[in-house]
C-alpha positions in Angstrom: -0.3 5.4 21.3 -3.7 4.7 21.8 -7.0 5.0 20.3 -10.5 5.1 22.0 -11.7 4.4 18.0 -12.0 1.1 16.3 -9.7 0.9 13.5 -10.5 1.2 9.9 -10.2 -1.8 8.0 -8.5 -1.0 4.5 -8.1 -3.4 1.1 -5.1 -2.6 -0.8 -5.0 -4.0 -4.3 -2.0 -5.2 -6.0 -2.8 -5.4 -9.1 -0.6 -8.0 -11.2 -0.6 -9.8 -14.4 0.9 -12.8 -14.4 2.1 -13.0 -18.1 3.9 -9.7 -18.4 4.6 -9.8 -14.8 3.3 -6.1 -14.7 1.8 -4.0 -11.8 -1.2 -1.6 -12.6 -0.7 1.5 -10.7 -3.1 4.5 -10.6 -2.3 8.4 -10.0 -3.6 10.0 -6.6 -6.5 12.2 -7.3 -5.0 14.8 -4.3 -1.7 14.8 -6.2 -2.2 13.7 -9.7 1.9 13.3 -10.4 1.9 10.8 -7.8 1.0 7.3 -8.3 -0.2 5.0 -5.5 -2.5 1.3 -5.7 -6.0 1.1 -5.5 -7.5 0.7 -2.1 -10.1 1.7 -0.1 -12.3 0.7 3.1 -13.7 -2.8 2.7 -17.8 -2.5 3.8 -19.8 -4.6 5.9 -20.5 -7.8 4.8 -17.8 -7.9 2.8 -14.3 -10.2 2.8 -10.9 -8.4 2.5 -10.3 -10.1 -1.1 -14.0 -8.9 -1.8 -13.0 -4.9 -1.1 -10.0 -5.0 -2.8 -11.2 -6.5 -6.8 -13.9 -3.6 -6.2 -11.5 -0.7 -5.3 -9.5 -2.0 -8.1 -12.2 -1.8 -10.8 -13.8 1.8 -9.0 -10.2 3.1 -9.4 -8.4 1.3 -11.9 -10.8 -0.5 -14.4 -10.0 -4.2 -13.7 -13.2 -6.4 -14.4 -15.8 -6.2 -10.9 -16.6 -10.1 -11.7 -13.1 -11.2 -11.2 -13.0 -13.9 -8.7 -12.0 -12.5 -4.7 -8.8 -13.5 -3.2 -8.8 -15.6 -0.2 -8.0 -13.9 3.3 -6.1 -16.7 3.3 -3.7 -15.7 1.1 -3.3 -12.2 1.3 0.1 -10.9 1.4 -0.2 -8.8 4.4 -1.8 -7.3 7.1 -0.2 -4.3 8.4 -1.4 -1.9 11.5 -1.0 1.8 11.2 -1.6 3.8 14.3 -3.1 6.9 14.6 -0.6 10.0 14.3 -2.9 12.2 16.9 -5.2 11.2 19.7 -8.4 10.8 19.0 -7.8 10.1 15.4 -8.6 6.8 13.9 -6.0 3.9 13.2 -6.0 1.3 10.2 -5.6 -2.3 9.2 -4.4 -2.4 5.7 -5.1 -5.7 4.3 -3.1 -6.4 1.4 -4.4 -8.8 -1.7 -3.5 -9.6 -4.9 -5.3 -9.3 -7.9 -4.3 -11.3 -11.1 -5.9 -10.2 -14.3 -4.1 -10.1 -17.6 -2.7 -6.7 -18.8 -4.7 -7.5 -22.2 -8.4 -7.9 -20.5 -8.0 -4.7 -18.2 -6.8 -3.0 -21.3 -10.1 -3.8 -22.6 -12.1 -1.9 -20.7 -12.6 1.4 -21.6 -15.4 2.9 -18.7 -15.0 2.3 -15.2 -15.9 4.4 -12.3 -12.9 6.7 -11.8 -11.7 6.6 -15.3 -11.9 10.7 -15.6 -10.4 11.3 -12.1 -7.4 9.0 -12.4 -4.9 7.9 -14.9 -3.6 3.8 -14.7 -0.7 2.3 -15.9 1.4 -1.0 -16.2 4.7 -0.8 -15.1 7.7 -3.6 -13.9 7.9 -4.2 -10.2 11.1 -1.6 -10.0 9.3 0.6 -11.3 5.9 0.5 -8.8 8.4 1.2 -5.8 10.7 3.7 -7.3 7.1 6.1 -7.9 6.0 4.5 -4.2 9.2 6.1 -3.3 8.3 9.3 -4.7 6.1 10.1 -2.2 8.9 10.2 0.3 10.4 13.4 -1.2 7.8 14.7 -2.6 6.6 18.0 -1.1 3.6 18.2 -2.7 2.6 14.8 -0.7 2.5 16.1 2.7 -0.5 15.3 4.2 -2.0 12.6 1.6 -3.5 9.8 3.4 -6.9 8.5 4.1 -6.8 8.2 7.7 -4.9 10.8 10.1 -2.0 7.6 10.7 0.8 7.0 11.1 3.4 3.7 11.2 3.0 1.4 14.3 5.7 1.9 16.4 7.5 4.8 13.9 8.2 8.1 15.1 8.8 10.9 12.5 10.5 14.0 12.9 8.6 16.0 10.6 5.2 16.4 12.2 1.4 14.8 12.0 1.7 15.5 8.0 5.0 13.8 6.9 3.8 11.1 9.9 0.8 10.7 7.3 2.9 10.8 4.5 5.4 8.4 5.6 3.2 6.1 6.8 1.0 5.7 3.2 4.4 5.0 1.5 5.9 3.6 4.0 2.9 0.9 4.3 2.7 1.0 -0.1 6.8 0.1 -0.4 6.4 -3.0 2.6 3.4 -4.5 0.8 5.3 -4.0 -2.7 8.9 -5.2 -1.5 7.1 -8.4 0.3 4.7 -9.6 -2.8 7.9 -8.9 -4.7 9.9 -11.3 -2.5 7.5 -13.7 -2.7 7.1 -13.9 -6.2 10.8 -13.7 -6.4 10.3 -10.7 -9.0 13.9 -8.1 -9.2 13.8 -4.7 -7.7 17.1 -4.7 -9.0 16.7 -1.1 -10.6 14.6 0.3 -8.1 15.9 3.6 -6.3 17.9 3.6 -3.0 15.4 5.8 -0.5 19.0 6.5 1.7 18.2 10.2 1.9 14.8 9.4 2.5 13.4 11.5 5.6 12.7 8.9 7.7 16.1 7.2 6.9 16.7 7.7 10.5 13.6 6.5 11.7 13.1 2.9 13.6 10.6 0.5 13.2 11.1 -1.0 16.2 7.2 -2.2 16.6 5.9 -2.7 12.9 3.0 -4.7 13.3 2.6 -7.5 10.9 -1.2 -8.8 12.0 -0.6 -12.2 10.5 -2.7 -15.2 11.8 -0.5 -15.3 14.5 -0.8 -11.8 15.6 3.4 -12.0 15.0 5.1 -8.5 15.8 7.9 -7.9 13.6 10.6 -6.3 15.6 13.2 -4.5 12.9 16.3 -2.7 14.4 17.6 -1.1 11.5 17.6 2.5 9.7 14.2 2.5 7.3 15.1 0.9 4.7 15.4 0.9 0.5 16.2 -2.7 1.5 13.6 -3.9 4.3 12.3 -7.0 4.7 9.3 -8.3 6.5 9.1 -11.7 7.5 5.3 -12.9 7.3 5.5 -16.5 8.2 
């Protein structure tokens, strides 16, 4: 569906260090049992790699001075269409952040620091709470933008659309650095009962250089895959 309003262009932070191979993960101030990653719009004037170190120190405490990822090599771009006409879309870019657990740990006043809690946790464990938000009631409705996945349909109405599409969008960008890294999920949670287990994503839009569209004919997955090349 279309949109007579320019997206929103959205950093997501992945927050990883690189010695304890840990991801820092930070509750949802809506739903404060529910942990998501740091992102937020990315300003004018600003780079993707640029938004995302600052949403990740206004939100989760990581140094502001840390040195901005490249465009170049963020993980992912990913398109979400708008769930209801005249409702805004969004471009979620995602970008890495590598700061040791030690130096964040470190700091003890950051922006957010008495609206949010933060935590390190394994890769398995970052998607089985990203998960969480699938089933969790409490959810629907949570998201920034009124959104949904490109190309996704969703049984449940404009709020589980919304839903689905934050953790929908959250799990790719996790399951891809994860690949990539070659980092296990091995213990993370199979999503089978999942509500939108029997959705397709027939038209997820990976906005790579290349503008490639990612055509996926299978059942949502606890085990999808998105080829970024």
């Amino acid at each position: 569906m279309g949109s007579s309003k320019p997206p929103r262009h959205v950093a997501v932070a992945i927050i990883f260090s690189p010695s304890t191979q840990r991801i820092l993960m930070i509750t949802s101030r809506k739903h404060p049992h529910l942990w998501i990653l740091p992102k937020g719009g990315i300003e004018s004037g600003e780079s993707s790699g640029q938004a995302a170190v600052r949403e990740a120190w206004e939100e989760a405490g990581t140094p502001p001075t840390l040195p901005p990822p490249s465009d170049d090599v963020r993980i992912m771009m990913l398109a979400l269409e708008p769930a209801k006409k005249g409702k805004r879309g969004a471009v979620w870019h995602i970008q890495v952040v590598e700061v040791e657990e030690r130096v964040v740990d470190a700091i003890s006043d950051w922006p957010e620091k008495h609206e949010r809690r933060r935590e390190w946790v394994n890769p398995a464990e970052a998607l089985a709470r990203i998960q969480r938000w699938y089933t969790d009631e409490q959810a629907r409705g949570e998201v920034d933008e009124d959104t949904t996945v490109a190309g996704a349909s969703s049984s449940g109405g404009d709020k589980q659309a919304k839903k689905e599409a934050k953790g929908g969008a959250m799990e790719m960008a996790l399951r891809t650095f994860a690949e990539r890294r070659e980092l296990s999920l091995r213990w993370a949670r199979d999503v089978s009962s999942w509500s939108m287990s029997m959705v397709f994503y027939d038209m997820l839009r990976n906005v790579t250089s290349t503008e490639r569209i990612v055509t996926k004919k299978e059942v949502f997955p606890s085990r999808l895959q998105v080829d970024s090349s």
